[in-house]
N, C-alpha and C positions, 0 to 999 in steps of 0.2 A: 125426912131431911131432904132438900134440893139437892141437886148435883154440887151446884158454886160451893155450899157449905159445907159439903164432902169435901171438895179436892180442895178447900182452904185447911180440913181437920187432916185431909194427907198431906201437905206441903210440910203442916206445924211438923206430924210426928217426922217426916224425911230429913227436914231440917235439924231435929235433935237427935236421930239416931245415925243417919245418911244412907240407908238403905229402908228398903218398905216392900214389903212381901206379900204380893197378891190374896193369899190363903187367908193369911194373919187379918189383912186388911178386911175380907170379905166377913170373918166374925165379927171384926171388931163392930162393922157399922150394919151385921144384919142383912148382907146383899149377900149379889150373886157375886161367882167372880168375874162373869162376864158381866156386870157392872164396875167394877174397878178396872178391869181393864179396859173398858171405855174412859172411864176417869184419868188413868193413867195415859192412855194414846192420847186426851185432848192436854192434859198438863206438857207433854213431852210437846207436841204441836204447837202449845205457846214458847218455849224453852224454857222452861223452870224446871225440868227433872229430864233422865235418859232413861227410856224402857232397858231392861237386859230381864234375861231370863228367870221367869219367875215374881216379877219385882219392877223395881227402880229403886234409883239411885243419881243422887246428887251431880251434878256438871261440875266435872272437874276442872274450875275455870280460877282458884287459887291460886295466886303464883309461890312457883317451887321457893320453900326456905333456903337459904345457906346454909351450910353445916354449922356453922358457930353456934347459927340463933336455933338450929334442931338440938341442939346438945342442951340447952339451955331449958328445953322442954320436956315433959314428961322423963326426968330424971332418978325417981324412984321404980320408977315401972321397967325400965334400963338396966337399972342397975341386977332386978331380981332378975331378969330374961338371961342376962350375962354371967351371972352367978350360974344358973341353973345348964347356959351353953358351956360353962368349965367344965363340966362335968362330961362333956361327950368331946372334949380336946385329948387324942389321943398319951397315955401315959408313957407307953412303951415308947422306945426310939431303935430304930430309925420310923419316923414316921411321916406324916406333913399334912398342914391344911391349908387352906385357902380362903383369905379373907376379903369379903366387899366393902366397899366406903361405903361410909353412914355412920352415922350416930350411935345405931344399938351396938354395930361394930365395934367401933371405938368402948362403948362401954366392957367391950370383953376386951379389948387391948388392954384398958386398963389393968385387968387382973392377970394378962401373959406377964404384966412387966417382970413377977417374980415366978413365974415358973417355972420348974424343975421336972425332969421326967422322974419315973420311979425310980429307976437306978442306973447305975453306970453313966459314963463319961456323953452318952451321945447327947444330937440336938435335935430339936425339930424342928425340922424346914418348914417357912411359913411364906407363901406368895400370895400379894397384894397390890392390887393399882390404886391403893387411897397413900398417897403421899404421905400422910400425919401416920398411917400405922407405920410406915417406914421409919420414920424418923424417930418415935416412940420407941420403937421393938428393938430397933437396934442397940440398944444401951443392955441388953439380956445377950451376955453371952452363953446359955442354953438354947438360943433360935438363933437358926439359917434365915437370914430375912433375903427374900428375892422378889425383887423390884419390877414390877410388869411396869414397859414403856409406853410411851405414850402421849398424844396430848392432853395435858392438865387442864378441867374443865371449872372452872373457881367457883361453879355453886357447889361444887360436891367434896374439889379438891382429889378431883380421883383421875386417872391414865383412861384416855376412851382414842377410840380410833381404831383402823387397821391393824396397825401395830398391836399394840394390848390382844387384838383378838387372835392375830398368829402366835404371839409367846404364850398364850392361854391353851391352843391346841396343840403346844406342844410337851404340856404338862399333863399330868395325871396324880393330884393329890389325894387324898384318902377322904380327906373330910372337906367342902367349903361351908363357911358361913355364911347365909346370903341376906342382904336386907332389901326394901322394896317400899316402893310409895303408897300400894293399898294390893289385898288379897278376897278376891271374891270366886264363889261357888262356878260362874260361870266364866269368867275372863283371867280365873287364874293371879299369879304376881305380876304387878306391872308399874312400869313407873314413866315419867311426863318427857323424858328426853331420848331421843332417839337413838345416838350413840351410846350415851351409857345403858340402854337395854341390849344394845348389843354385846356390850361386855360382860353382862350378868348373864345372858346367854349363853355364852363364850364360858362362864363358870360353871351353870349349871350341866352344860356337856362333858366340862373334863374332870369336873370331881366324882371319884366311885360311891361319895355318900355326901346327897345336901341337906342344908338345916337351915330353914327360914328364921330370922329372930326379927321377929314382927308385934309391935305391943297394941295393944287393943284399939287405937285410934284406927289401927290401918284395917281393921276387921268390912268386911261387905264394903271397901274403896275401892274405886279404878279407876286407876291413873289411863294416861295417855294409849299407853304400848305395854302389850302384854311379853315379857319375855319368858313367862313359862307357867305351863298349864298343873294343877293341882298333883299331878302323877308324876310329875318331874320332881319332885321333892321328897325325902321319904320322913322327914321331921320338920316341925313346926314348933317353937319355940316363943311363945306368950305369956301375958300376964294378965289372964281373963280369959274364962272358956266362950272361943268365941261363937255367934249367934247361930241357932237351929239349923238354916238353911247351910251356911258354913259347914258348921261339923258333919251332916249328912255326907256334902260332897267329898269331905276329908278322908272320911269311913269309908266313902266307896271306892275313893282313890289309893286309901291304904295306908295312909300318912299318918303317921305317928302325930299325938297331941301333948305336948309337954306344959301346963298350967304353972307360971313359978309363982 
């Protein structure tokens, strides 16, 4: 087989799966992998793919959805990631967690709307800079809703800025929920805007336990800006066991894998 007709047979598979892995690659076509990695360095030198570690992966040159139109999408896959994040929303009270804008977010908003702790009178405090969980959550009076400031950014609908990241270090909640534009072995969770990775940042510092709810589209992507590395997280929360090279880095990172 020629080089051209290799790296046309890796563009197809990259293009349908958005990640392609050195190893994998070098069985599939019979070489070395110091021939894919040639392959790979002249595809990246044209611009049609990004080397990262191990692999490549697709240019994240997409433009970011709106919330509206990400809710619209991959709605069953959602809905089981949120089901399955209920289950780790603390029962006992006093307690709190903290929630990111997004989509799968919102899909677990939807099931706070009627939640109760196990017993007794108290609530659980719940802090978020996505505007619509506010507005949502508030109608349950079993949640403490605490409104991180901010300026409101309209593709996300979410509090980004200075602000948001100091009312953020001055909390300490028990659990946050974090969501994110793509999750790879090597570049960690990240997503395409620079403020709001700052603020996801800002989450993953101050909560004592985080939990990605990430559904399989976002498996071996990467976004713009990494705002936290594989060991920053201690659960993953998906709807697909995501691919070899992934779960490796998860395991070594220590990160719990929750398939719903």
């Amino acid at each position: 087989m020629y080089a051209t007709e290799r790296q046309g047979q890796i563009l197809g598979r990259l293009e349908a799966t958005g990640r392609v892995s050195v190893t994998e690659l070098a069985r599939a076509f019979d070489v070395t992998t110091e021939t894919i990695r040639r392959d790979l360095d002249a595809l990246e030198e044209a611009g049609v793919l990004r080397r990262v570690h191990g692999g490549a992966v697709r240019w994240a040159t997409a433009a970011e959805l709106r919330l509206d139109e990400r809710e619209r999408t991959g709605r069953a896959a959602k809905r089981a990631i949120a089901r399955a994040a209920l289950a780790l929303v603390p029962r006992a009270v006093p307690a709190s967690i903290a929630l990111d804008a997004g989509s799968t977010t919102a899909a677990l908003v939807d099931l706070l709307l009627d939640w109760r702790p196990e017993s007794g009178d108290g609530v659980l405090d719940v802090i978020t800079n996505a505007v619509p969980h506010v507005l949502r959550l508030a109608d349950n009076p079993r949640l403490a809703v605490h409104a991180i400031g901010g300026v409101v950014r309209p593709t996300t609908s979410a509090t980004v800025g200075a602000t948001a990241i100091e009312a953020l270090a001055r909390v300490r909640p028990d659990v946050a929920f974090l969501g994110a534009n793509g999750i790879s072995a090597g570049f960690g969770l990240s997503t395409p805007d620079e403020r709001e990775a700052g603020v996801k940042a800002a989450l993953v510092r101050a909560a004592r336990r985080r939990i990605a709810l990430l559904d399989a589209t976002k498996h071996g992507e990467e976004s713009l800006l990494s705002f936290a590395v594989l060991a920053d997280i201690d659960t993953l929360v998906t709807d697909a066991p995501p691919p070899a090279d992934l779960t490796a880095a998860l395991v070594a990172a220590d990160v719990d894998v929750i398939v719903a």
